[in-house]
N, C-alpha and C positions, 0 to 999 in steps of 0.2 A: 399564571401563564398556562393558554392550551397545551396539553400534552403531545397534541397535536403538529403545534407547531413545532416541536420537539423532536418529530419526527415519527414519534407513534403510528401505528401500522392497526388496522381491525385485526391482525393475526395475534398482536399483542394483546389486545383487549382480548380475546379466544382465551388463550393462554391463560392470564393472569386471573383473570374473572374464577377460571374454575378451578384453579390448584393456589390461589396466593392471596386473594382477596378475602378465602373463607376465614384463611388465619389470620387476620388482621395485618397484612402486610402492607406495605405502598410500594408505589412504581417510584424509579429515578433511574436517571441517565449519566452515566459518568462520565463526569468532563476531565477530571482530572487524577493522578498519582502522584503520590509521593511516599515511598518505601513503602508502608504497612497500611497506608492509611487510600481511600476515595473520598474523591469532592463531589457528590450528583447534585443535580436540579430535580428536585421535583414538581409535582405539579401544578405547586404554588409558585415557583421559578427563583422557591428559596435555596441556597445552596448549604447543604448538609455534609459533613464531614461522619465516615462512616466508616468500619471493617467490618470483614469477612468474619461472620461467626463460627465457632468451633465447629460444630457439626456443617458446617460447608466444607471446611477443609479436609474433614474425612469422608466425601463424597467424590471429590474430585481424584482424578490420576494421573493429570499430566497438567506442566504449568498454564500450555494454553486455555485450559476450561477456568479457568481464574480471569476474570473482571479484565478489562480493559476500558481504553476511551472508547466511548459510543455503544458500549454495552448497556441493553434496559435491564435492571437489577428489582427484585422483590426483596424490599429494605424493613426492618422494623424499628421502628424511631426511640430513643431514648428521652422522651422530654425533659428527664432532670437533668442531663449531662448536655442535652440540645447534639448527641451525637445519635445511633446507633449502629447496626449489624448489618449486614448484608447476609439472607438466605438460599439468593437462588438467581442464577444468571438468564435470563428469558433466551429461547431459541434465537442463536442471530441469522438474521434474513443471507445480509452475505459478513464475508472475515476477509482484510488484507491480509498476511501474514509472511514470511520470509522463514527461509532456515534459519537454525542456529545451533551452537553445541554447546550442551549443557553438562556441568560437571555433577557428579552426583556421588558424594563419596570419593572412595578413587579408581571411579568408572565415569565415560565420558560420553554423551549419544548425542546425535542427531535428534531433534526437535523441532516443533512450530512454533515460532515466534509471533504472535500474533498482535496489527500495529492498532488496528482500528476497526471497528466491525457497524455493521446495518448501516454502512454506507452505500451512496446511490452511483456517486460521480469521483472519479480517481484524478483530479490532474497533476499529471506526469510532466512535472518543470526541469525544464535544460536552461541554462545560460548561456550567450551566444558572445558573452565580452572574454574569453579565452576560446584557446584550442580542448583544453578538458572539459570545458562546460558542455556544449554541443557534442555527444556521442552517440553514435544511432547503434551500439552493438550495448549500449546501455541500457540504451529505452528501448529496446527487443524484450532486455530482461524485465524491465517495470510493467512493460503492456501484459506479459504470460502472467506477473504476478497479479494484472488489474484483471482478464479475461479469468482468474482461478479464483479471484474474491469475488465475481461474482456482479460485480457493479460495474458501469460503464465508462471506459479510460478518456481522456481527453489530452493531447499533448500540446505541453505550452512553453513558446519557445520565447524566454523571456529578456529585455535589453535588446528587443532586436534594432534600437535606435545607435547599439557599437556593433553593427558588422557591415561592412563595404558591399557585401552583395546579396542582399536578402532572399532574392528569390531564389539564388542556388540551394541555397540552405531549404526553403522549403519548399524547394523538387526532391531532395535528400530524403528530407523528411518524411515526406507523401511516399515515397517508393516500402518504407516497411510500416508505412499507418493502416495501410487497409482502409476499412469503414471505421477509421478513427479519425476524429477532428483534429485539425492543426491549427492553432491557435500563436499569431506571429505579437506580440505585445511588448510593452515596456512601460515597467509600473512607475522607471522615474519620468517617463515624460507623459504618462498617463494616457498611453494611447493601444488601442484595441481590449481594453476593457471590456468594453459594452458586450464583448462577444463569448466574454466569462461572466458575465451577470447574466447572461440566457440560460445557465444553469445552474443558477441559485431562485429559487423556488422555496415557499413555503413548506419547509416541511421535508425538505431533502435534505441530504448530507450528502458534503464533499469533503476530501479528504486531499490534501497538497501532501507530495510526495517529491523528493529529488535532494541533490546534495546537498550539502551548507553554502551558504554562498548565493546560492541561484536566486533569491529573490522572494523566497515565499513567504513571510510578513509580509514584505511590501506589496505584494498581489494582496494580500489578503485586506489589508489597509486600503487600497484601489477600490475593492470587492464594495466593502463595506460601507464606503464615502468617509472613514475618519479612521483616526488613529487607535487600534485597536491591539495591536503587538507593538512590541518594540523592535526597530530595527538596528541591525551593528552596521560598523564600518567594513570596507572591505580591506584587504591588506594590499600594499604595495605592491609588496615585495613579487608573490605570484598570483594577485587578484584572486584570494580566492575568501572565500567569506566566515567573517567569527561564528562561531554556534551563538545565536540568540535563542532559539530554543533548543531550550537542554531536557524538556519531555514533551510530550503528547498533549493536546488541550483541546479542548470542545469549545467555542464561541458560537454564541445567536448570534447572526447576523439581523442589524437593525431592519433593515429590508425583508425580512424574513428570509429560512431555511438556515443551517448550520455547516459549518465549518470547521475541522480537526487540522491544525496544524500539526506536524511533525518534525524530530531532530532529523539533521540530515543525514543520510545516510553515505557511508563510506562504499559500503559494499553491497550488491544486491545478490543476495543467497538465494536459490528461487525451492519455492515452495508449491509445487502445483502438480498438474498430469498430463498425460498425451493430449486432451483434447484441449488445453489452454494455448498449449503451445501450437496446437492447430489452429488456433485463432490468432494467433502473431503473425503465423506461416502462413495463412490463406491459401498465398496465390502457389507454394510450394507443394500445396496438398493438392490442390485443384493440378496443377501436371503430373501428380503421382498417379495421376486418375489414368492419363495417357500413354505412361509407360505400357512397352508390352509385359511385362512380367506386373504380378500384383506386390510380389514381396522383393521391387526396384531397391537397390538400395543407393543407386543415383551416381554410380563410381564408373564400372566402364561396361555394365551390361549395355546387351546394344539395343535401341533405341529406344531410351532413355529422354522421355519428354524435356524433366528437368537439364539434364547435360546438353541437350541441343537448345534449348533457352538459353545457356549460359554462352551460349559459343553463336548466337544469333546475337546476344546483346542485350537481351530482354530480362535476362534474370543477372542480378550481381551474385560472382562466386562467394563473397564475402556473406551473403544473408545465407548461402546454401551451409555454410560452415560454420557460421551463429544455429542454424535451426539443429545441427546434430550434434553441436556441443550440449545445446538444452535437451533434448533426447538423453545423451548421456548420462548429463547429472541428473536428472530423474530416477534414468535406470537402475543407478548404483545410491541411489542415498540409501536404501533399506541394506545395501552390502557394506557401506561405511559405517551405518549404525552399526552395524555388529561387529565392525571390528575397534569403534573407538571404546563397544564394551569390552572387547577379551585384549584391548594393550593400554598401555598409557598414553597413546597420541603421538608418540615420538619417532621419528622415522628409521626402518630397521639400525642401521650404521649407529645410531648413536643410542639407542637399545643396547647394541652388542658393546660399543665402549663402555657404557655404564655398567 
């Protein structure tokens, strides 16, 4: 298998040639985890089962520099065992990643969780067969976390073969996509596909992101032309979907370019910086341009580009209060870090009874 097809980059080739090649290393791509162990492909498109070797793990300092799916990895092969080591994780182009709070001892911090890396294409899947499926104060959070990895978001609005009014939804949609695609599909009746195959390419990687439930197997199975995940049933009770995937996995697509599935996520922690959320915001940044004061803060100074947009009609209040709640949580993750080091996480009251 070209490595190429793989996804390999010349910045790669830079890289490895001159710090990993000298040692007898090889390139591979991790497709997959389980506890202690990676699955890569390498260049033969053999798949190798491998770990981190001792002196990696006393190079690193935090869990995110640790291997992921879609990480290119400089490996050294074991031929008696047919396993070997992992010595060195290659620069990634871009990182999905999410907060998270890691316990360390009995100290607790804020971290990067990181889902999938040197990916090209993010798509961001909603389901439109419930009320919780479809949330645009959700895919606010997914797009800051696709504009912060780095790669370009795509929103896909999946089943839209169960909702009575499809175009409301995507006028919804369109109003916080910006210069993001809207992609309206349904993988059970197999219809607007074609428009998720335009960014499957040889040699790219996408990456399906969204709850459990919403559909992403069966996109990916669509993608594909065949049966390549397994899909689950949905539940009755409140339609919402079994975990079929319970990790992270790297597939070639027959067609060429690659595809990481994901478990779905419950929560979206956001992991990023002011300028990611500038590119959620857009059209919020482009009227901060217009306020008379530079440091507007959009409440009751007077005129207030943003405020008079809201009160014209043109701007929803609801996205003005999604974009400063993500301001917020930014601002203060570095002030929670430090305090989920100096307490035990427990909120004061129940500190003070214990």
């Amino acid at each position: 298998m070209d490595l190429a097809m793989l996804g390999w980059a010349p910045s790669n080739s830079l890289e490895f040639d001159k710090q990993y090649a000298p040692l007898g290393y090889l390139p591979g791509r991790v497709v997959r985890k389980e506890k202690h162990l990676y699955y890569l492909l390498d260049s033969t498109g053999e798949e190798r089962i491998v770990a981190v070797a001792g002196a990696f793990r006393h190079t690193v300092t935090t869990t995110a520099e640790y291997p992921v799916v879609g990480d290119w990895v400089a490996f050294e092969p074991d031929e008696s065992t047919g396993r070997g080591n992992i010595h060195a994780v290659l620069k990634r182009r871009t990182a999905f990643s999410r907060q998270a709070i890691a316990a360390a001892g009995k100290e607790r911090k804020v971290e990067e969780q990181v889902l999938a890396t040197n990916v090209d294409v993010v798509m961001i899947v909603s389901a439109l067969d419930n009320a919780r499926g479809f949330n645009v104060r959700r895919i606010e959070r997914y797009l800051t976390l696709a504009w912060n990895s780095g790669a370009r978001p795509v929103i896909v609005l999946n089943k839209a073969d169960m909702v009575e009014d499809l175009e409301s939804v995507m006028v919804e949609a369109a109003k916080i996509a910006g210069t993001t695609p809207v992609c309206a599909v349904s993988a059970l009746r197999d219809v607007g596909i074609d428009a998720l195959r335009e960014h499957v390419r040889p040699g790219n990687t996408l990456v399906m992101l969204g709850s459990s439930g919403v559909g992403k197997s069966s996109l990916i199975n669509r993608i594909a032309g065949e049966e390549l995940m397994r899909v689950g049933d949905i539940r009755e009770l409140d339609a919402r979907g079994r975990h079929t995937t319970t990790w992270s996995e790297l597939t070639v697509l027959p067609s060429g370019g690659v595809l990481i599935d994901t478990p779905g996520l419950r929560d979206v922690q956001l992991w990023a910086d002011e300028a990611s959320i500038a590119e959620t915001f857009s059209e919020i940044v482009s009227l901060s341009a217009e306020c008379r004061f530079s440091d507007c803060k959009h409440g009751a100074e007077p005129d207030c580009a943003v405020q008079n947009a809201i009160r014209e009609g043109t701007l929803d209040p609801g996205r003005l209060a999604s974009y400063r709640t993500q301001l917020d949580e930014i601002k203060t993750q570095s002030d929670v870090g430090r305090w989920m080091r100096n307490s035990d996480g427990r909120p004061a009251r129940r500190r003070k009874r214990r």
